[in-house]
N, C-alpha and C positions, 0 to 999 in steps of 0.2 A: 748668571742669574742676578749677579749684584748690579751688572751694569744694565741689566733691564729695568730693573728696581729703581735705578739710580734715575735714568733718563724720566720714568714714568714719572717718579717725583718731580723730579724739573719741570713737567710738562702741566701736572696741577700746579705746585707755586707761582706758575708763568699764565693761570687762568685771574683773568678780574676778577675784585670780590662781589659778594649779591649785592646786585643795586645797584653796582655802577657798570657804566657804559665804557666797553671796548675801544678806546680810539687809536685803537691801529688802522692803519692805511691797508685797500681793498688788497687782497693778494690773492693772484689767477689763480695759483696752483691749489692754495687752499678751498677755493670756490669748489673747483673743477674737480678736486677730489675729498669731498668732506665725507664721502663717502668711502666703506669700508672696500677693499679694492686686493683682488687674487691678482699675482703674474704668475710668469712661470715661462721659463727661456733657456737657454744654450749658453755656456761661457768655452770659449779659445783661446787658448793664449799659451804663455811660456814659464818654466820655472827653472829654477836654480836655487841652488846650498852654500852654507858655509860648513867645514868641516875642516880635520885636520888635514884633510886630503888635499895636498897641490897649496898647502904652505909660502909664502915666498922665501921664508930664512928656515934655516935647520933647527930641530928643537923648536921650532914656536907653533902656535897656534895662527889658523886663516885667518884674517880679519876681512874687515867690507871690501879694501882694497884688494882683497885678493880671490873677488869674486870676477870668474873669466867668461866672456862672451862664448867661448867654445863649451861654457857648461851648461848652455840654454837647452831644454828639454822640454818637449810640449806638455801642457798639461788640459786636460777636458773635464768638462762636466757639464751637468743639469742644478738647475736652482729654481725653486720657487720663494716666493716672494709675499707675506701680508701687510698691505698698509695700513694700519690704525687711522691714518690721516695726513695730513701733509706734513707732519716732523718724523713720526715715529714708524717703524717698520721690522719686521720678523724677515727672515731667509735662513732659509735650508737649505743645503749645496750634499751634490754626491759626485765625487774628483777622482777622476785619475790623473795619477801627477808621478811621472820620471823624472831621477833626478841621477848625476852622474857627476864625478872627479877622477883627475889623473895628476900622478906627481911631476910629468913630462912637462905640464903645463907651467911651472914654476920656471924664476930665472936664477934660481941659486941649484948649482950642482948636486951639492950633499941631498936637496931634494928629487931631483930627478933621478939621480944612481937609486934613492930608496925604493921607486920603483915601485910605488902602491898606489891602484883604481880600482872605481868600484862602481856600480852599478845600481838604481834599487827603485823600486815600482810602488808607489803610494798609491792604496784607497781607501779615503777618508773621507768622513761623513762630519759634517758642521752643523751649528745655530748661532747664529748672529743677531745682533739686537742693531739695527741702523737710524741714525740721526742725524737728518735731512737742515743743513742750515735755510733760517728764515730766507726766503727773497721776494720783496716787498715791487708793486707796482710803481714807478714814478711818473712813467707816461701811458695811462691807459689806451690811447687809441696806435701806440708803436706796439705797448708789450703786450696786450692782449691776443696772441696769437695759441695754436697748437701746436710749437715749440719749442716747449719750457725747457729750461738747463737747469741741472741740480747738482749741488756740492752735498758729500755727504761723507761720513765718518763712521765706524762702523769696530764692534769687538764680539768675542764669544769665546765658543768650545768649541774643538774638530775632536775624532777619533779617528786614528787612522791603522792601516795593517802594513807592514813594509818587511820586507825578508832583501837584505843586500846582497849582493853577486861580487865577493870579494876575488885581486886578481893581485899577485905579487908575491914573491920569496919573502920567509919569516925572516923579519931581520934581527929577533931578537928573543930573549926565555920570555922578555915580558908581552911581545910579539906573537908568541907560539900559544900560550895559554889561552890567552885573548881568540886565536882564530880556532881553536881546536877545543875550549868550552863551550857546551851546549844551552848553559842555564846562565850566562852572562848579561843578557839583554833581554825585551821580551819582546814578543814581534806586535802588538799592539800597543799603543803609546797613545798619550794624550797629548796636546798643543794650545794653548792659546794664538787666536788668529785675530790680528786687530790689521785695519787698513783707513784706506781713503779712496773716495773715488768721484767720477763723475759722469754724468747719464743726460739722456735728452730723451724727451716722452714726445713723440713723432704723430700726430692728429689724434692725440687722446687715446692710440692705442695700441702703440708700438713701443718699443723700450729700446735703444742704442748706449750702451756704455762700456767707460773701459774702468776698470780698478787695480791698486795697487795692495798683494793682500801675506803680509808677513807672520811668519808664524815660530813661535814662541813654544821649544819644546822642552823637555825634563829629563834628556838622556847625552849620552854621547858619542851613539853608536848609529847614528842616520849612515854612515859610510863604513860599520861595521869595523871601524878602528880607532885604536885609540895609543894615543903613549902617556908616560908616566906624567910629564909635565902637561898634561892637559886639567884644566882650568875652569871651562866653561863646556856648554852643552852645543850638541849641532843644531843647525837653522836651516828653514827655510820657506819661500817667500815665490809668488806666482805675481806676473801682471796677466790680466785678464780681459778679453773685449765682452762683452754680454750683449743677447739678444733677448729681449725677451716683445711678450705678447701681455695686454692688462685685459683682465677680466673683471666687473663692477660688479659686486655683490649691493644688496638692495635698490636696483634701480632703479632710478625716477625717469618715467617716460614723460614727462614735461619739463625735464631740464634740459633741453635742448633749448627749445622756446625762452624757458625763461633767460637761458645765458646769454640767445642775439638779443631780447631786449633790454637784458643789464647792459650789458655791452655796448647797447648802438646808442643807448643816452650818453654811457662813457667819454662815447668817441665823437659826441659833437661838440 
């Protein structure tokens, strides 16, 4: 909520005051969608963790380098989409997302003899608030086309439900507790999910992109384990391809017209 707050400010401050004249330069995208605008598409893609699980050194915590290609797990969903206008944008996402580690993966011994993997199935539900950077026309008669490219930035809330499929000998009393407690974790968890990504809008009505969307959680138990010298919380984080499809709410049936004739002045 604060970062909807936040952008929507931004987005008045960045209005000229009454009376004066706007001299920004024409921008397609803003034309072409000044209008309020549904999608709603398909996301593919892959996810991975950070966790204690498959460590590189003994006693320590995973870090970024010790996230492994063999822990890629696909993840799905459905997302819709509202555009406010060509900066600002709402999406809601509903994910399934696998996520998996093994200490075998590691190249320190004392890790692999420990001998702990794990399993766990994420469905989580998001709201994200998105902020489309300007891109302004320089050559009207190259870039006015129906093949806009957009950078955009992006944070929120997920909720998600996950129950881990833990696999390994207790290696320890602090070990034993931890897997044979029932009220240690709870199976619903909150996240913050911020990313980045980039999309192409395909003859005004098609959606193509991929994103990069990491997620920021409050527990330490994503892999259902934990030791004493842990420090920090589990992570994790999906790249994603999206399709989607735009649907224009209040449509102008003479904006088609009017657009070849802005345009064919443009372009002489």
């Amino acid at each position: 909520m604060f970062i909807l707050l936040l952008l929507l400010g931004l987005e008045l401050f960045s209005q000229p005051p009454i009376g004066h004249r706007n001299d920004q330069r024409l921008n397609y995208r803003g034309f072409m969608m000044k209008h309020n605008r549904w999608e709603g598409g398909l996301s593919l893609g892959v996810a991975n963790s950070m966790t204690d699980v498959a460590s590189s050194k003994a006693n320590t915590q995973a870090a970024l380098t010790d996230v492994y290609s063999r822990g890629l797990m696909p993840a799905l969903g459905l997302y819709g989409r509202y555009r406010f206008n060509s900066t600002f944008a709402l999406r809601g996402n509903l994910s399934g997302i696998m996520l998996k580690g093994n200490d075998r993966w590691s190249q320190d011994i004392d890790v692999v003899n420990r001998g702990r993997s794990f399993t766990n199935t994420l469905y989580e539900t998001s709201l994200l608030s998105e902020f489309y950077l300007p891109r302004r026309i320089t050559s009207p008669k190259k870039d006015f086309s129906y093949h806009g490219m957009d950078l955009y930035f992006f944070g929120g809330l997920a909720l998600f439900y996950h129950s881990p499929e833990i696999k390994g000998d207790i290696i320890d009393d602090y070990d034993r507790v931890i897997l044979q407690g029932s009220n240690i974790y709870d199976h619903w968890q909150f996240a913050i999910p911020f990313g980045a990504g980039i999309q192409w809008t395909i003859y005004n009505k098609w959606v193509l992109g991929l994103d990069f969307n990491f997620r920021y959680t409050f527990f330490d138990y994503l892999d259902g384990f934990r030791r004493p010298y842990s420090s920090r919380n589990d992570y994790y984080f999906t790249t994603g391809l999206k399709i989607g499809y735009l649907i224009e709410s209040n449509k102008n049936r003479r904006r088609s017209s009017s657009v070849r004739h802005i345009f064919d002045n443009y372009s002489h």
